[in-house]
C-alpha positions in Angstrom: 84.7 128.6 80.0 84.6 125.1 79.0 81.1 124.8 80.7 79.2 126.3 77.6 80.6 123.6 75.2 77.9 120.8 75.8 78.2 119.6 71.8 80.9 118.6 69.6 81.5 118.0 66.3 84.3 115.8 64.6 85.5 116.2 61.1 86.8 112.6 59.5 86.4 109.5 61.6 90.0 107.8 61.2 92.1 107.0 63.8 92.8 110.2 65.4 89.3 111.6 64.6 87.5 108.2 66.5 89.7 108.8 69.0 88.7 112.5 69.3 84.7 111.6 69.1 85.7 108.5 71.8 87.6 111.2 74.4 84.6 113.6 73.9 82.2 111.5 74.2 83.5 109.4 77.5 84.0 112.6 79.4 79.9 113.8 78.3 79.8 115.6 75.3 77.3 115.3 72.7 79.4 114.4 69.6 78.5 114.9 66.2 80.7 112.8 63.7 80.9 113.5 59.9 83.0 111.9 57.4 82.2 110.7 53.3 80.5 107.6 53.5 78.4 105.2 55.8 81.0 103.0 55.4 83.9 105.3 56.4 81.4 106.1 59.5 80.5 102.4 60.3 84.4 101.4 60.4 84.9 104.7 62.5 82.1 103.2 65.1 83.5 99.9 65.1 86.8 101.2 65.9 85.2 103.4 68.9 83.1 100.5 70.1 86.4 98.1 70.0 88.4 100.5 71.6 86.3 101.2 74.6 85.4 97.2 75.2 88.9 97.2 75.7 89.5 99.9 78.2 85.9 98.3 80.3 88.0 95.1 80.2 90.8 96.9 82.3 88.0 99.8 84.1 90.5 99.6 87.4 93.3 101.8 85.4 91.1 103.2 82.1 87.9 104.3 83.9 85.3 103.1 81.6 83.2 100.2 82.8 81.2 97.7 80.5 78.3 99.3 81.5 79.0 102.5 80.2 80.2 101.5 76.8 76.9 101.5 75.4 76.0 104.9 77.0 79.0 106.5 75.4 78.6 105.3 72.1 74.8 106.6 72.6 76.3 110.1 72.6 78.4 109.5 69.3 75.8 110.8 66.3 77.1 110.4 63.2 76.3 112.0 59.4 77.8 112.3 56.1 75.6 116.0 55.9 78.5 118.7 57.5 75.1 120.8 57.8 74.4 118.5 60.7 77.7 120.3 62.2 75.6 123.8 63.2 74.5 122.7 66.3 77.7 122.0 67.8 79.8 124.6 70.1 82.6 123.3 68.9 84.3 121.6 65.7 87.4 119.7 65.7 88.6 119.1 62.1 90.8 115.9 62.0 91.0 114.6 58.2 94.5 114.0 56.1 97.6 116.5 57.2 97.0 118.1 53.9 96.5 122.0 54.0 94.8 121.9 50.2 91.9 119.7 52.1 91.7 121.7 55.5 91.0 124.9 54.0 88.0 123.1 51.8 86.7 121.6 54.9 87.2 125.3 56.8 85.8 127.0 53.7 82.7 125.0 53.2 82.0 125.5 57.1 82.1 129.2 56.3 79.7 128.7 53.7 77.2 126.9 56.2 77.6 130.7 58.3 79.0 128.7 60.9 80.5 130.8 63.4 81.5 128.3 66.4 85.1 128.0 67.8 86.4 126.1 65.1 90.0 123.8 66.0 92.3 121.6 63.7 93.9 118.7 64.3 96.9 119.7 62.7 100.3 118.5 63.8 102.3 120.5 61.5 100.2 123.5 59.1 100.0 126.9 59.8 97.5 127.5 62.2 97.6 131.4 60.5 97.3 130.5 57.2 93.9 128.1 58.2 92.2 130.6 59.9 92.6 133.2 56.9 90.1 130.6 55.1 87.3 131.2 58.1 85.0 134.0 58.6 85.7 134.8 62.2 90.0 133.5 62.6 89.7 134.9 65.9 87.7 131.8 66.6 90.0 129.3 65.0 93.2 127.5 66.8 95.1 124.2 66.6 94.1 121.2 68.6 96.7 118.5 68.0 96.2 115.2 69.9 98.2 112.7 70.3 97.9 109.3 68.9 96.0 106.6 70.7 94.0 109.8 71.9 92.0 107.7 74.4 95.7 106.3 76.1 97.5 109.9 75.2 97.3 112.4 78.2 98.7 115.6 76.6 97.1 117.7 73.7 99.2 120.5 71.8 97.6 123.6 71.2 98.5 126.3 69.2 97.5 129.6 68.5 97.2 131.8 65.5 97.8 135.3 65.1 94.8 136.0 65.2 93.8 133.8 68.1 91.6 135.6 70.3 91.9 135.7 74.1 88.2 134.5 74.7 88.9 131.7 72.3 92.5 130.4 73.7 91.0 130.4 77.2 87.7 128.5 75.9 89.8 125.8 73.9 92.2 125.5 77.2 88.8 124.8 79.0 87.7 122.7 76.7 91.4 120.4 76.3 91.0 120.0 80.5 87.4 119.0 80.4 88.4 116.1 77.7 91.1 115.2 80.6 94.0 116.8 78.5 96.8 118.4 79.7 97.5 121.4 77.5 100.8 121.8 75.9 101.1 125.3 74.1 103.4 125.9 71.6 103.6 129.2 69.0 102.7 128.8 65.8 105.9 128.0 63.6 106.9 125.0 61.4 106.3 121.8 63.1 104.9 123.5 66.4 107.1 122.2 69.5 106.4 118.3 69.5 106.8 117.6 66.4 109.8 119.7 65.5 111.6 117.6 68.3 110.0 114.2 67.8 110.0 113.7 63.9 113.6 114.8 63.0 113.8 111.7 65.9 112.0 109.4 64.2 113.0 110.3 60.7 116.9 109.7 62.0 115.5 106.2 62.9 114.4 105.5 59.4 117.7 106.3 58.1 119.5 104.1 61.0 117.4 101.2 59.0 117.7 102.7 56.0 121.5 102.3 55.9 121.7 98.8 57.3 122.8 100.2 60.8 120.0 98.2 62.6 117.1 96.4 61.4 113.7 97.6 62.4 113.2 95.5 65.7 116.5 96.5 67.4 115.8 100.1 66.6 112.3 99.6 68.3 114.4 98.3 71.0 116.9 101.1 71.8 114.7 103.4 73.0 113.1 101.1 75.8 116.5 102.6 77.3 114.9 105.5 77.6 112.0 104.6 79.0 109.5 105.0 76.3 107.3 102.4 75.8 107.1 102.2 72.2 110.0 102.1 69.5 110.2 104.6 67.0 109.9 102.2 64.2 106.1 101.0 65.9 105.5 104.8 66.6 106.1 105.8 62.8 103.4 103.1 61.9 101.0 104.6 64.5 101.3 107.7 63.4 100.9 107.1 60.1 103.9 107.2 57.3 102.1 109.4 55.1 101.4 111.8 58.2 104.9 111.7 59.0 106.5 112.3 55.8 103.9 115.2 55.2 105.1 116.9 58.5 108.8 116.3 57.1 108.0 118.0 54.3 106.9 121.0 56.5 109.8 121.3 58.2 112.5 121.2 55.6 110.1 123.8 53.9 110.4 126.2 56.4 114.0 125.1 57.9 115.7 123.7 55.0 117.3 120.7 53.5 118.9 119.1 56.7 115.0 118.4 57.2 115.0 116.1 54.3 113.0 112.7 54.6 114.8 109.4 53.5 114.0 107.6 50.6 112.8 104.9 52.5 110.3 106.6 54.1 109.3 108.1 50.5 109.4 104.8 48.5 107.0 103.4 51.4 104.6 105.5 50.9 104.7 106.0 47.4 103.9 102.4 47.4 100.8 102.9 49.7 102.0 101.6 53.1 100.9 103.8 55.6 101.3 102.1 58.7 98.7 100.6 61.0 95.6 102.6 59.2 96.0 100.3 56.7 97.9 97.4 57.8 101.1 97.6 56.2 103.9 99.8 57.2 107.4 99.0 58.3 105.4 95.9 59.8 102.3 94.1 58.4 99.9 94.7 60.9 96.6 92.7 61.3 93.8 93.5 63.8 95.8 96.0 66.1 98.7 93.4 66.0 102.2 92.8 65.1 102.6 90.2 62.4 106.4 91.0 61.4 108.3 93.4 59.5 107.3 94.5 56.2 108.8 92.2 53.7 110.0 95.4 51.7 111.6 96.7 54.1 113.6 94.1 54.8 113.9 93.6 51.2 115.4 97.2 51.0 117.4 97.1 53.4 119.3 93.8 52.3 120.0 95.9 49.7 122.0 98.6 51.4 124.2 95.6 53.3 
């Protein structure tokens, strides 16, 4: 089914939606990028062209080789017109995890008449209540990668009630073809991952929060587990704001015991959003570590 999807479309070119056009574009696609500005767009292809220089530098285990950097980044158009979207057999919308903004970017597609399989990037909204906003909601579903999306092998995908058949199995197609493995889930608060893995990482905040562990021994602990990233570094790479909005999801629909700390609140209230912006629970500088976030430790001095 996957075989008549030969272009793509991306909606928003930040980390998860360059990692989206990067994915889509190494394994052939044609991929159309949108997104506000030409600056937004030019940071977006930096980011692309950074990431796949290092992948060619290690081609034994990623699979991309210097020489096909440039080819793939030939296949990455990019536009701040959304009319330039009609062409494409598929659209992936991957802006803010704000459902106020999704349904504009769904609603304005409906306005163009497009009428393509259309997918979100959500990790937490209902996948029913998007669709309502597009003409044909049989054709709509959720798409939720994982972040690094080039490094991430799984891809969460959801259906809405109104989900058709034709379009699971062509969006199931299409996840394989990007060398996904699809995990399904139903669509209910927080899907399946992320109803397991931010109460997780939200009980990690607290752990620092209270003065139980500072944020490089809670990194630590879960190496015991065999993860390769703490949940401290994971909350950065994810995104605080993204995380705290999927929190609020989930104690929407399941109730106070879903509650985000204040921590986690007073962080992003303050603009630090994790490694999108390079401050988080660590300052972060060029993909790097550069030490904890000197309000956080701030913080938590207070709570000893």
């Amino acid at each position: 089914m996957a075989g008549d999807i030969r272009t793509v479309g991306v909606i928003g070119i930040g980390l998860m939606g360059s990692g989206i056009a990067q994915v889509a574009a190494t394994r052939g696609f044609e991929t159309i990028v949108v997104d506000v500005s030409e600056e937004v767009l030019q940071r977006g292809r930096a980011r692309i062209a950074d990431s796949l220089t290092r992948m060619a530098r290690n081609s034994e285990k990623s699979g991309v080789t210097a020489s096909a950097v440039e080819q793939i980044l030939a296949r990455i158009r990019m536009s701040t017109a959304r009319i330039d979207l009609l062409p494409c057999d598929i659209v992936v919308e991957a802006i803010i995890e704000n459902e106020a903004a999704k349904i504009e970017i769904i609603e304005s597609l409906k306005a163009m008449d497009f009428e393509q399989t259309l997918v979100s990037n959500t990790s937490s909204i209902s996948i029913t209540r998007l669709a309502a906003a597009y003409s044909h909601p049989d054709r709509f579903m959720g798409m939720h990668f994982m972040n690094p999306v080039p490094v991430q092998p799984g891809c969460e995908l959801i259906r809405g009630f109104l989900t058709s058949n034709e379009t699971w199995e062509r969006v199931t197609a299409f996840c394989r073809a990007l060398g996904k493995e699809p995990i399904f889930a139903e669509d209910k608060a927080g899907f399946g991952i992320n109803r397991m893995f931010v109460p997780f990482l939200v009980e990690a905040v607290k752990v620092v929060e209270e003065g139980i562990m500072s944020c490089e021994d809670a990194d630590k602990t879960t190496l015991c587990l065999g993860h390769r990233m703490g949940p401290i570094t994971t909350l950065d790479f994810v995104g605080l704001d993204t995380t705290l909005a999927i929190a609020e999801v989930l104690r929407n629909e399941l109730g106070p015991s879903y509650n985000a700390p204040d921590l986690l609140r007073k962080l992003v209230a303050a603009g630090f959003n994790g490694m999108k912006n390079g401050k988080g629970f660590y300052l972060w500088e060029q993909g790097k570590n550069k030490g904890v976030n000197p309000a956080v430790a701030r913080y938590r001095r207070g709570n000893l």
